[in-house]
Each structure stands twice: as C-alpha cells, then as structure tokens.
mmCIF file as Biopython writes it, N, C-alpha, C and O atoms, coordinates in Angstrom:
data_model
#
loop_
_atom_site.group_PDB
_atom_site.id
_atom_site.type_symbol
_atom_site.label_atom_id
_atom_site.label_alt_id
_atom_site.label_comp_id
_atom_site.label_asym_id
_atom_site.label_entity_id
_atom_site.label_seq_id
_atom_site.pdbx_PDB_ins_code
_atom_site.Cartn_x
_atom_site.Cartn_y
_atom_site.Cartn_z
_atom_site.occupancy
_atom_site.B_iso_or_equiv
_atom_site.auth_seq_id
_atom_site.auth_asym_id
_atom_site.pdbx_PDB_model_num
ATOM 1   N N  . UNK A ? 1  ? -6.063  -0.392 -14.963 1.0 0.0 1  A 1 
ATOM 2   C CA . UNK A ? 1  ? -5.616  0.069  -16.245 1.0 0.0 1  A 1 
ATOM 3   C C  . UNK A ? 1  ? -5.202  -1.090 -17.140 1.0 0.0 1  A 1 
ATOM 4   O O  . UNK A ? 1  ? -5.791  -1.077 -18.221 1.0 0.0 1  A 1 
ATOM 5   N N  . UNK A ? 2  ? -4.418  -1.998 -16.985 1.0 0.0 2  A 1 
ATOM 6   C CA . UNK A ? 2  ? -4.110  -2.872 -17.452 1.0 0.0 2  A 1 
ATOM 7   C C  . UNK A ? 2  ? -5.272  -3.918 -17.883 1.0 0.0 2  A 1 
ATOM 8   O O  . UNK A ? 2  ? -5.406  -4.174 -19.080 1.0 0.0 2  A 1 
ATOM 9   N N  . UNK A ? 3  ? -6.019  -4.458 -17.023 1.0 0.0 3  A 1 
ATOM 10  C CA . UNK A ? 3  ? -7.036  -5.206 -17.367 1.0 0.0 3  A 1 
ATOM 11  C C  . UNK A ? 3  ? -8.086  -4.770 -18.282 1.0 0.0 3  A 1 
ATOM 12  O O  . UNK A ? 3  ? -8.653  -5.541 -19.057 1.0 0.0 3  A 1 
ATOM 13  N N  . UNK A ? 4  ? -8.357  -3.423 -18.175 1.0 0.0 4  A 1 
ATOM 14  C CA . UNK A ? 4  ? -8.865  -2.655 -19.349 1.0 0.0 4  A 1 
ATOM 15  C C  . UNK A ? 4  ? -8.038  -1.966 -20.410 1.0 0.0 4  A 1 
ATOM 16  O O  . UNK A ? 4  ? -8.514  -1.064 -21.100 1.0 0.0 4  A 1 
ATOM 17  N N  . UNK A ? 5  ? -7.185  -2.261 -20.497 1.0 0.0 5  A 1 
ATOM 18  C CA . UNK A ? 5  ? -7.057  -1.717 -21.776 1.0 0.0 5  A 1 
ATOM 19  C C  . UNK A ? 5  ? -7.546  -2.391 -22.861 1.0 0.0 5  A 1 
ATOM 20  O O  . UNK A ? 5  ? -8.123  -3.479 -22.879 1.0 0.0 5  A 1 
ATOM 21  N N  . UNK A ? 6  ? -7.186  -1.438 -24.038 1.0 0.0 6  A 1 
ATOM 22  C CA . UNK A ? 6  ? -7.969  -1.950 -25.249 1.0 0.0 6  A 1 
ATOM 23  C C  . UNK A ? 6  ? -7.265  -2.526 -26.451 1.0 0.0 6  A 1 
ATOM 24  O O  . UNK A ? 6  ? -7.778  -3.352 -27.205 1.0 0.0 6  A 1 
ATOM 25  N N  . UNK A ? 7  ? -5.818  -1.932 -26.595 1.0 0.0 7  A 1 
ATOM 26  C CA . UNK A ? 7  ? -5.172  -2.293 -26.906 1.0 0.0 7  A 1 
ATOM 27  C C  . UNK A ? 7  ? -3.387  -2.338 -26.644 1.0 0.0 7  A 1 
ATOM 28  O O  . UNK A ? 7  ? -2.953  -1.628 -25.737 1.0 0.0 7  A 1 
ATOM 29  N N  . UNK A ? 8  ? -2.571  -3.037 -27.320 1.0 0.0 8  A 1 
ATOM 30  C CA . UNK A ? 8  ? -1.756  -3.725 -27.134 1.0 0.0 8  A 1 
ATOM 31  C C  . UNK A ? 8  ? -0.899  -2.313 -26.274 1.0 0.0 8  A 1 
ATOM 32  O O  . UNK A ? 8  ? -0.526  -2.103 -25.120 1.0 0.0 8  A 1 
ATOM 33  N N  . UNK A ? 9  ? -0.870  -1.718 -27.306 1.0 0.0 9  A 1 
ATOM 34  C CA . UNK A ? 9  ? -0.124  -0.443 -26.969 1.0 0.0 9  A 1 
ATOM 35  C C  . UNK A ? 9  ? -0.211  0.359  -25.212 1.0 0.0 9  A 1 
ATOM 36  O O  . UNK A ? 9  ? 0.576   0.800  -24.375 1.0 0.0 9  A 1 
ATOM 37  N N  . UNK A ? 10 ? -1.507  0.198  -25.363 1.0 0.0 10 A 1 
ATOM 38  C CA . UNK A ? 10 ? -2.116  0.479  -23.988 1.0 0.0 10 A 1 
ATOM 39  C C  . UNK A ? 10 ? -1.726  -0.725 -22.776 1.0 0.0 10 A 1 
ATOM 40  O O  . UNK A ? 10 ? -1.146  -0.571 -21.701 1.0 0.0 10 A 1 
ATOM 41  N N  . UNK A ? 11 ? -2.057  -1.458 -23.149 1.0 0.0 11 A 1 
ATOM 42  C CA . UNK A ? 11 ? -1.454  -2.216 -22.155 1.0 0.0 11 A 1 
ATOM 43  C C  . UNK A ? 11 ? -0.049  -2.613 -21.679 1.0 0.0 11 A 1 
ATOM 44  O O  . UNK A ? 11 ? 0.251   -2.692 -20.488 1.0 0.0 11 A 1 
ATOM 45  N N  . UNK A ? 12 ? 0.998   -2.916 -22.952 1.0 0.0 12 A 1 
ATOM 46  C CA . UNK A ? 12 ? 2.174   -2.538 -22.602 1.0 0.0 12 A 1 
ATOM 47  C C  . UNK A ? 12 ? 2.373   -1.201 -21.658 1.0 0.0 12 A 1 
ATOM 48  O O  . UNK A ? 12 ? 2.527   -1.380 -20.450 1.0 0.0 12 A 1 
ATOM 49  N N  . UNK A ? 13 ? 2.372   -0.138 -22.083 1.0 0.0 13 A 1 
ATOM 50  C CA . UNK A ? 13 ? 1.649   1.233  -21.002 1.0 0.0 13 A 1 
ATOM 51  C C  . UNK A ? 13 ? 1.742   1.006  -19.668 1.0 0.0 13 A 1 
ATOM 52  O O  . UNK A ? 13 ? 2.772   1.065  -18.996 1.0 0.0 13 A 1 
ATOM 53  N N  . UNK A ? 14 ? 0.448   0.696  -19.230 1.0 0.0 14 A 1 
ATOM 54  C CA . UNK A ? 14 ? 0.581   0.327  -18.563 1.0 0.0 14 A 1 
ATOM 55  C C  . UNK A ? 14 ? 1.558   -0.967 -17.396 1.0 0.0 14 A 1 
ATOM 56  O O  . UNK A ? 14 ? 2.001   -0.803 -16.259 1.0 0.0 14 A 1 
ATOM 57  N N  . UNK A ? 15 ? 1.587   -2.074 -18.224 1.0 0.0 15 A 1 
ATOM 58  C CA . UNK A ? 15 ? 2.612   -2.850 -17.780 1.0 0.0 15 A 1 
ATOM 59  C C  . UNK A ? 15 ? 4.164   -2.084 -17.359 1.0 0.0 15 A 1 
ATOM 60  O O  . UNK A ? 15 ? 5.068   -2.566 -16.676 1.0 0.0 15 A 1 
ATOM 61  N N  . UNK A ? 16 ? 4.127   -1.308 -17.744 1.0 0.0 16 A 1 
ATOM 62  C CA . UNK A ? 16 ? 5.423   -0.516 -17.522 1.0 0.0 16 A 1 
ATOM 63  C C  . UNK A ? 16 ? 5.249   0.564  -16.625 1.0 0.0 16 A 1 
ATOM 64  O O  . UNK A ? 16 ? 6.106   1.042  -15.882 1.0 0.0 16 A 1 
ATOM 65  N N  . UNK A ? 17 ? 4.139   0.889  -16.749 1.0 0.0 17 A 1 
ATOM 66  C CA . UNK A ? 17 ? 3.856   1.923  -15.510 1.0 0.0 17 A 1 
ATOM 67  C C  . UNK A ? 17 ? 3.446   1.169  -13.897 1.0 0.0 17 A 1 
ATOM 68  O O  . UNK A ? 17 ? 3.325   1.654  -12.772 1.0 0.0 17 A 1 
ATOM 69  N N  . UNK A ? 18 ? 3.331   -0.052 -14.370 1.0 0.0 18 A 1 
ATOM 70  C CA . UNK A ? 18 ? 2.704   -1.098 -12.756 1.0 0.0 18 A 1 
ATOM 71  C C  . UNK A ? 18 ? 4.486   -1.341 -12.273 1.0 0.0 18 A 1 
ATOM 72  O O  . UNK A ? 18 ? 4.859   -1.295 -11.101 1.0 0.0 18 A 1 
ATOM 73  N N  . UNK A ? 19 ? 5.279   -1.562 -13.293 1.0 0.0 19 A 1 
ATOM 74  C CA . UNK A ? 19 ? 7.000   -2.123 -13.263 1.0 0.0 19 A 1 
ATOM 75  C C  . UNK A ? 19 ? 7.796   -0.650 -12.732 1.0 0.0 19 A 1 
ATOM 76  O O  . UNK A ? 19 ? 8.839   -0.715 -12.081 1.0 0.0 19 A 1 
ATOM 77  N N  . UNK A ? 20 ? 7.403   0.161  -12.961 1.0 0.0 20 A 1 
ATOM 78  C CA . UNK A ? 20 ? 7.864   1.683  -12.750 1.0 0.0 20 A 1 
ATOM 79  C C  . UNK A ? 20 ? 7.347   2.173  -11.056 1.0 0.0 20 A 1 
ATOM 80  O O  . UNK A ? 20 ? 8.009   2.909  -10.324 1.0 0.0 20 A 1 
ATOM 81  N N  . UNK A ? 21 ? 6.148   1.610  -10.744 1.0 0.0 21 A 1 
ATOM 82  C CA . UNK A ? 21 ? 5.557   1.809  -9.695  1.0 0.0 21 A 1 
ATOM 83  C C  . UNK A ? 21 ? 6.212   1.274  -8.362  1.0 0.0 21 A 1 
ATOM 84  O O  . UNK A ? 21 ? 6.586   1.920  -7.384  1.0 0.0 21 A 1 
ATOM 85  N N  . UNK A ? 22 ? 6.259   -0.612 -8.685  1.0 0.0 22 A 1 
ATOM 86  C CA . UNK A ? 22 ? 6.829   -1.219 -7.778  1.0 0.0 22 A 1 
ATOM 87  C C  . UNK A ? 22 ? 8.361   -1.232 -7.804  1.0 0.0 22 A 1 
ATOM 88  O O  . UNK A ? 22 ? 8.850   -1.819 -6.839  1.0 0.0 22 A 1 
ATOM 89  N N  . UNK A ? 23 ? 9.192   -0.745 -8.642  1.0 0.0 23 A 1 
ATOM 90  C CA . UNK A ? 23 ? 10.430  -0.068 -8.401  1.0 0.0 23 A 1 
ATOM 91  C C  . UNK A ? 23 ? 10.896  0.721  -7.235  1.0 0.0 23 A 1 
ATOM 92  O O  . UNK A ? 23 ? 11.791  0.505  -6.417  1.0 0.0 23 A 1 
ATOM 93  N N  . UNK A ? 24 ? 9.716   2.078  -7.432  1.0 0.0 24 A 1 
ATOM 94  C CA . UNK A ? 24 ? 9.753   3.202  -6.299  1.0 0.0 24 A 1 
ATOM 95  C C  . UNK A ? 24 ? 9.409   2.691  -5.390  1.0 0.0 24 A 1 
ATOM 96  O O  . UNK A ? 24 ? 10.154  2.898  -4.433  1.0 0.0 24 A 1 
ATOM 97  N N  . UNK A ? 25 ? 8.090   1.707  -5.076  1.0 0.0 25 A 1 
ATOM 98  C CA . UNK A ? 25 ? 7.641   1.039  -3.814  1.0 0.0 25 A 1 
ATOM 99  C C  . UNK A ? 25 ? 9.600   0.154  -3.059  1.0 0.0 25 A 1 
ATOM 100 O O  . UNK A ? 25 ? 10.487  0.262  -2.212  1.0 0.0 25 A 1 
ATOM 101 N N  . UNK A ? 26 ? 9.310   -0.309 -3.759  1.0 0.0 26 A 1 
ATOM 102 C CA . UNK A ? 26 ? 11.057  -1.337 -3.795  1.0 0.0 26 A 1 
ATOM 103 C C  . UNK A ? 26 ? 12.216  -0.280 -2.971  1.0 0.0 26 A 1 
ATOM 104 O O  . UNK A ? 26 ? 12.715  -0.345 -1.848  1.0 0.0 26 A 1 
ATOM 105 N N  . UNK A ? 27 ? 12.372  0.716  -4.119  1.0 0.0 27 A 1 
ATOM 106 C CA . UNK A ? 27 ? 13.127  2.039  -2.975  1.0 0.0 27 A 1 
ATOM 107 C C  . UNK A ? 27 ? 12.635  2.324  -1.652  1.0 0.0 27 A 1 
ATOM 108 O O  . UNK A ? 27 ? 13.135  1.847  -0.633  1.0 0.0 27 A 1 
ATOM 109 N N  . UNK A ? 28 ? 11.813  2.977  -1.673  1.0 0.0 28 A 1 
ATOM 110 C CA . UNK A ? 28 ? 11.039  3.147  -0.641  1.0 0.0 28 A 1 
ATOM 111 C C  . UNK A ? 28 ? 11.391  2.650  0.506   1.0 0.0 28 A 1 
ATOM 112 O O  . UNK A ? 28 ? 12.107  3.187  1.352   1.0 0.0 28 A 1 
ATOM 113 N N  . UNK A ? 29 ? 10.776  1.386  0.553   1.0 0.0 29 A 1 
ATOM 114 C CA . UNK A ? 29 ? 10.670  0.231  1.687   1.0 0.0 29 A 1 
ATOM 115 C C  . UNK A ? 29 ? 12.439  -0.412 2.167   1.0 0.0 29 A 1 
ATOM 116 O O  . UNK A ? 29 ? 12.802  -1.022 3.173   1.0 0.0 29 A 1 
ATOM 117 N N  . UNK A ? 30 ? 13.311  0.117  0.799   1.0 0.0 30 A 1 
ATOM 118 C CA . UNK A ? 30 ? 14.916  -0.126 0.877   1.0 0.0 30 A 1 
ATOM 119 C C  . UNK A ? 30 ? 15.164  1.265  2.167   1.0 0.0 30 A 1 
ATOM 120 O O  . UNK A ? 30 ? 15.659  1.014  3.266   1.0 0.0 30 A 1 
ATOM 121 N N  . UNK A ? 31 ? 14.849  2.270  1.877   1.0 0.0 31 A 1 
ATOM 122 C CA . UNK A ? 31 ? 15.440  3.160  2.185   1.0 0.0 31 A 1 
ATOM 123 C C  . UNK A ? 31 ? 14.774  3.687  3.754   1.0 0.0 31 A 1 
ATOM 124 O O  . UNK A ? 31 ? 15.406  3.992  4.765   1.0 0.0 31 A 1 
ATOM 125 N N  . UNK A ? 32 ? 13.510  3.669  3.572   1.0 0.0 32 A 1 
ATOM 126 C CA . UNK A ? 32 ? 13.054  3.959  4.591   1.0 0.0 32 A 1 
ATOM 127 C C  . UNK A ? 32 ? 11.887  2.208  5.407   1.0 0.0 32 A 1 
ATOM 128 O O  . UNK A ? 32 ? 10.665  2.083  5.324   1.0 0.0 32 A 1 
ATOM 129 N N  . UNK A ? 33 ? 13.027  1.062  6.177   1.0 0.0 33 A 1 
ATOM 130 C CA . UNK A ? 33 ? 12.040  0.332  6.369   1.0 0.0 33 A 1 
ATOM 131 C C  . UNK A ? 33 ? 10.870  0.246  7.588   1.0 0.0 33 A 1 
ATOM 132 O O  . UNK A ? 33 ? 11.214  0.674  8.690   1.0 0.0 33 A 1 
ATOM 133 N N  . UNK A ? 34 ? 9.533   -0.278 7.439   1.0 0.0 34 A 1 
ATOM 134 C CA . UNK A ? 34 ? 8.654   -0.385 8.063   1.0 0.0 34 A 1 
ATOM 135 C C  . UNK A ? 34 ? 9.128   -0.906 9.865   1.0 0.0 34 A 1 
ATOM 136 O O  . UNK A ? 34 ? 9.811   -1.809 10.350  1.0 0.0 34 A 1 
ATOM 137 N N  . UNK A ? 35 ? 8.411   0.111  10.341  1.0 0.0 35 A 1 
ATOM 138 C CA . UNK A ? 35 ? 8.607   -0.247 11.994  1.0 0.0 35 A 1 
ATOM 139 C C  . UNK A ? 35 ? 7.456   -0.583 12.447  1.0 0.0 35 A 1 
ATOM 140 O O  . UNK A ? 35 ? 6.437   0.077  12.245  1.0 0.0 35 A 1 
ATOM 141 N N  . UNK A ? 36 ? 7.525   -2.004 13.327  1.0 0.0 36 A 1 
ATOM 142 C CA . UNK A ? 36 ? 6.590   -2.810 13.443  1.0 0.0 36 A 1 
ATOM 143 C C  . UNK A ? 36 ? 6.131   -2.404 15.111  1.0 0.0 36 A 1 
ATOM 144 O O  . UNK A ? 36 ? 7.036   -2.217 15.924  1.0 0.0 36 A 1 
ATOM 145 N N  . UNK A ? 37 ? 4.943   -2.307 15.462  1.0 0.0 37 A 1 
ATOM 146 C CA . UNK A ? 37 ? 4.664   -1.871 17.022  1.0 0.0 37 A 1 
ATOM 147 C C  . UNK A ? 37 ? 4.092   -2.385 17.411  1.0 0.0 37 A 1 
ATOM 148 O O  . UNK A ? 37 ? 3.716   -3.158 16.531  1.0 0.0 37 A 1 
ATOM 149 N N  . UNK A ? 38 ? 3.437   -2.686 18.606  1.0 0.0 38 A 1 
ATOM 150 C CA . UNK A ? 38 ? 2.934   -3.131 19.505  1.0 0.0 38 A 1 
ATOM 151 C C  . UNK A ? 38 ? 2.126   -2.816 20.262  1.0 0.0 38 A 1 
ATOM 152 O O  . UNK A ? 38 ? 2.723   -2.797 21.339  1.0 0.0 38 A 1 
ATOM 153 N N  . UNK A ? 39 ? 0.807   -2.459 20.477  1.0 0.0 39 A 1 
ATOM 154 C CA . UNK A ? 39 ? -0.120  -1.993 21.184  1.0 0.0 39 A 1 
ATOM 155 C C  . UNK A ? 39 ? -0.935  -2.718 22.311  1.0 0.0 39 A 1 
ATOM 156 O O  . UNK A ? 39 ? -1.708  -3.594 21.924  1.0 0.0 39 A 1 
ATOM 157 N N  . UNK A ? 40 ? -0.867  -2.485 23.550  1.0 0.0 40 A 1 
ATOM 158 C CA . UNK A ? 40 ? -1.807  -2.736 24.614  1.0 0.0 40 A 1 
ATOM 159 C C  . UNK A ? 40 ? -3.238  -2.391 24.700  1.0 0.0 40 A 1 
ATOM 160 O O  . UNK A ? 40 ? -3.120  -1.365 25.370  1.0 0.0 40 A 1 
ATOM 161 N N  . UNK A ? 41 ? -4.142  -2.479 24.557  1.0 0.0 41 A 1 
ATOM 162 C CA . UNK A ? 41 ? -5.818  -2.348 25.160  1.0 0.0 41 A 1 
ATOM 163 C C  . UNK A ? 41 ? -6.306  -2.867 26.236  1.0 0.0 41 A 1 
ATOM 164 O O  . UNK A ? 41 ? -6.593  -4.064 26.248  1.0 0.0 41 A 1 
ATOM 165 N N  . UNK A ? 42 ? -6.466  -2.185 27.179  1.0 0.0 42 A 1 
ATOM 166 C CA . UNK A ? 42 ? -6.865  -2.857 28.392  1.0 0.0 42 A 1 
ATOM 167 C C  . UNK A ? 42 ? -8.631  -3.458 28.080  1.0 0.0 42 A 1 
ATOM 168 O O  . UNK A ? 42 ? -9.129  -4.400 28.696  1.0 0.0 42 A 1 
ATOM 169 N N  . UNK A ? 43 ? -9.151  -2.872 27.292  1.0 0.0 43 A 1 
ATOM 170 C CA . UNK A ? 43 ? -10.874 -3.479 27.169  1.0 0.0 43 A 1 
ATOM 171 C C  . UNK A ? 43 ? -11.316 -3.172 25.620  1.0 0.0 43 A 1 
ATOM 172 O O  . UNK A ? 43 ? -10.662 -2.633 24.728  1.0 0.0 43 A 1 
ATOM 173 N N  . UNK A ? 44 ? -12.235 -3.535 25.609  1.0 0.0 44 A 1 
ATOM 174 C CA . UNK A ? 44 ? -13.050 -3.990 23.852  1.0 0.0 44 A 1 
ATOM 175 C C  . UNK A ? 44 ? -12.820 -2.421 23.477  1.0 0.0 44 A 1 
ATOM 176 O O  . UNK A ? 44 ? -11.990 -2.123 22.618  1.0 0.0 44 A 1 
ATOM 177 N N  . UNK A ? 45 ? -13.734 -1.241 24.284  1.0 0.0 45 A 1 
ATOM 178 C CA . UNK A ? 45 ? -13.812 0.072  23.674  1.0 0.0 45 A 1 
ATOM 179 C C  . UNK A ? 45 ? -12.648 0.773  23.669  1.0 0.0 45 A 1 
ATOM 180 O O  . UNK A ? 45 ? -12.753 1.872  23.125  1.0 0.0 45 A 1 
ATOM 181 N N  . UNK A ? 46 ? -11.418 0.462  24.155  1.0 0.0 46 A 1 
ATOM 182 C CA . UNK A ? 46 ? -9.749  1.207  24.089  1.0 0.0 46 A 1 
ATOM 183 C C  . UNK A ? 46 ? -9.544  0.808  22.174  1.0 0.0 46 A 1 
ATOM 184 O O  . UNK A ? 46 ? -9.379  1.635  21.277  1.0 0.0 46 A 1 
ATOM 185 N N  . UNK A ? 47 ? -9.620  -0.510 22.062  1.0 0.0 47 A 1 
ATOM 186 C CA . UNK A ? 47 ? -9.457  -1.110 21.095  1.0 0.0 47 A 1 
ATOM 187 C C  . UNK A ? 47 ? -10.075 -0.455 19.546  1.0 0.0 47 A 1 
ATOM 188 O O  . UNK A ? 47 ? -9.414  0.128  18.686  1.0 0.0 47 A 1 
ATOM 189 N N  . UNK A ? 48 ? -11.588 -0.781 19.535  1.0 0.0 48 A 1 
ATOM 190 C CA . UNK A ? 48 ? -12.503 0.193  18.876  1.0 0.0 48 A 1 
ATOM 191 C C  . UNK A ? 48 ? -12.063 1.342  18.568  1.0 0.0 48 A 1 
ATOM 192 O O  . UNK A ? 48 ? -11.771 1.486  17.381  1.0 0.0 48 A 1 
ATOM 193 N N  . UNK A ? 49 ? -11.837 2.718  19.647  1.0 0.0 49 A 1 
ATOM 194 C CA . UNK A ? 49 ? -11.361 3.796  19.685  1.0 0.0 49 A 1 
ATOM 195 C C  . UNK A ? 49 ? -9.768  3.942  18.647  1.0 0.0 49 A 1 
ATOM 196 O O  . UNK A ? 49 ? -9.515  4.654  17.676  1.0 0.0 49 A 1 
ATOM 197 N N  . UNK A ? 50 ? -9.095  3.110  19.255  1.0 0.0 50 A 1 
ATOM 198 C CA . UNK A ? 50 ? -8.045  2.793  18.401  1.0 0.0 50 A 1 
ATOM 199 C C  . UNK A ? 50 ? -8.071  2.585  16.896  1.0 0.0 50 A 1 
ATOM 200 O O  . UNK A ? 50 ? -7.421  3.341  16.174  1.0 0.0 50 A 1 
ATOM 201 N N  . UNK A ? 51 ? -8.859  1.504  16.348  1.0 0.0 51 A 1 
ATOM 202 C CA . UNK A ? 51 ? -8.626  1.318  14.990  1.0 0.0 51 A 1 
ATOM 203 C C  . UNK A ? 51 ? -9.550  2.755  14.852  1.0 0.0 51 A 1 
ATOM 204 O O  . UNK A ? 51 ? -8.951  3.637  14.236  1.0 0.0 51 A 1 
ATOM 205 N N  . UNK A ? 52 ? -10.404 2.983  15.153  1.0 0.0 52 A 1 
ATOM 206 C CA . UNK A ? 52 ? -11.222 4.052  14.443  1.0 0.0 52 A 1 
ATOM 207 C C  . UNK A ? 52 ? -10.559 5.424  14.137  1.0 0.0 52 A 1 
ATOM 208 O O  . UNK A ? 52 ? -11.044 6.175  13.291  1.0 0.0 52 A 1 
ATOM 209 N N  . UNK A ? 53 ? -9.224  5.798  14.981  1.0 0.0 53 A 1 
ATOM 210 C CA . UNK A ? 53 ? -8.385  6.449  15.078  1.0 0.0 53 A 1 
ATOM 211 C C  . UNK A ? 53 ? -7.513  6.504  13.831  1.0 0.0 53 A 1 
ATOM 212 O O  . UNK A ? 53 ? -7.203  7.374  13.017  1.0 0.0 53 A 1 
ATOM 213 N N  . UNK A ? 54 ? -7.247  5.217  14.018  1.0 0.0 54 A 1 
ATOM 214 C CA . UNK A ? 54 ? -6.250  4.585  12.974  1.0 0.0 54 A 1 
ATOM 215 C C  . UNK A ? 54 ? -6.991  4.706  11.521  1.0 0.0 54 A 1 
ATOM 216 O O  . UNK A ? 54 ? -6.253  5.442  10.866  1.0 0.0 54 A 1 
ATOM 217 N N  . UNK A ? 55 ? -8.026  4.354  10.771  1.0 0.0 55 A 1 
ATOM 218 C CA . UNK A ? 55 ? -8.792  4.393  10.254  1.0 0.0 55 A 1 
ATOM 219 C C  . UNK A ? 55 ? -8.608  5.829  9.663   1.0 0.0 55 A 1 
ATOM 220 O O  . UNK A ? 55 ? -8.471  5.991  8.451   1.0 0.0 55 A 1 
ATOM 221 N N  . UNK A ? 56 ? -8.609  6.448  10.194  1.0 0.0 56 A 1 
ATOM 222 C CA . UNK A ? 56 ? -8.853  8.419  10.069  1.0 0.0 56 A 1 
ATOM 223 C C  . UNK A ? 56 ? -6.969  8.928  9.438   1.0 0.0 56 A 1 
ATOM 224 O O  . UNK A ? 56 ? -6.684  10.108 9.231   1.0 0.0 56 A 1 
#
C-alpha cells in the first residue's frame, strides 16, 4: 500500500496504518510471548512429514 500509493494523502494513510499495525503486533508479542521448542527426528522422512504438517 504504501509503495503504491499515489498520493501524499494516501500514503501518509497508509504510513499510519503500517504504525497502527506494529503497535498491536508490539502488544501482542508483550502480552502473549513466543514459546520456543524443540523437536527430535529420528530420520530424513520424520522430518519432511513434520514441516509438511507444519506447513498446513
């Protein structure tokens, strides 16, 4: 949005809606933070199966 806009108006707009966005992201990640894990694969196709899982 930003890179296309057309004019000034529009892009301010946007600029404030990208600043409005990463605010809530900012909460977010305050309030509820990311839990980091750890996974075992015993062979290539556990692995595969996995991201493809993950993926979905």
């Amino acid at each position: 949005m930003y890179i296309g806009a057309a004019t000034i108006g529009e892009r301010d707009a946007a600029g404030a809606a990208i600043e409005r966005l990463k605010a809530k992201l900012a909460e977010s990640a305050r309030q509820d933070p990311p839990v980091e894990m750890k996974f075992s694969m015993p062979d290539a196709w556990s692995v595969k199966l996995f991201v493809a899982l993950c993926r979905r």
